[in-house]
N, C-alpha and C positions, 0 to 999 in steps of 0.2 A: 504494500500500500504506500503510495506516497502521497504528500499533501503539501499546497500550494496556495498562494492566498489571491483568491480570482475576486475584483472591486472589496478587498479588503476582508473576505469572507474565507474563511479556512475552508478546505475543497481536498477531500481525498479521492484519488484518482487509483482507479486499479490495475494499471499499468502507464506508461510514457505515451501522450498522445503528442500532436503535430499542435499546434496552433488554430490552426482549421478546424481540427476534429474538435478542439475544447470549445470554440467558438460555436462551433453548431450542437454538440453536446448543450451547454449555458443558453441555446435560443435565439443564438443573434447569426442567422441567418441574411438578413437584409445587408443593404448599405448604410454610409450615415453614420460611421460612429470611424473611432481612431485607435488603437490599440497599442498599449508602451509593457515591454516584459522586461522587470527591471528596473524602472524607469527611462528605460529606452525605446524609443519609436519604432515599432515595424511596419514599412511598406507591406500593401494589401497581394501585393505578388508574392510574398514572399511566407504570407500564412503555411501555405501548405508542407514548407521545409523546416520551420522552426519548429523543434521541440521544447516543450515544457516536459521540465525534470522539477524533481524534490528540491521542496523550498523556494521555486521560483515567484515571483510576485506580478501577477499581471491585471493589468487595469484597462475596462475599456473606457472611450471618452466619448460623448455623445455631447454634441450641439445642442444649446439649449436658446429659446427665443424669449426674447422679452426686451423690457425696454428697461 
């Protein structure tokens, strides 16, 4: 088991998934949002090669509208 902290939420994982997989695992299927693992930015191309391992910390970012 490993565990990660997804929007600041501890997330045990039952093996090494891509980026991708956790993204769509978590529901955020759509466009519209920004994603930093780390605190580092990942390009949307590059989802599906990045691994999330034990202890990594990823945040998504979503645009919010208001005045």
């Amino acid at each position: 088991m490993q565990i990660i902290l997804f929007n600041n939420v501890s997330l045990s994982m039952e093996r090494e998934l891509t980026l991708a997989e956790l993204l769509v695992q978590q529901g955020y299927e759509e466009n519209g949002f920004a994603v930093a693992v780390n605190q580092t930015f990942v390009p949307r191309s590059t989802y599906a090669s990045v691994c999330i391992r034990e202890g990594d910390k990823v945040d998504v970012i979503v645009p919010m509208q208001g005045g």
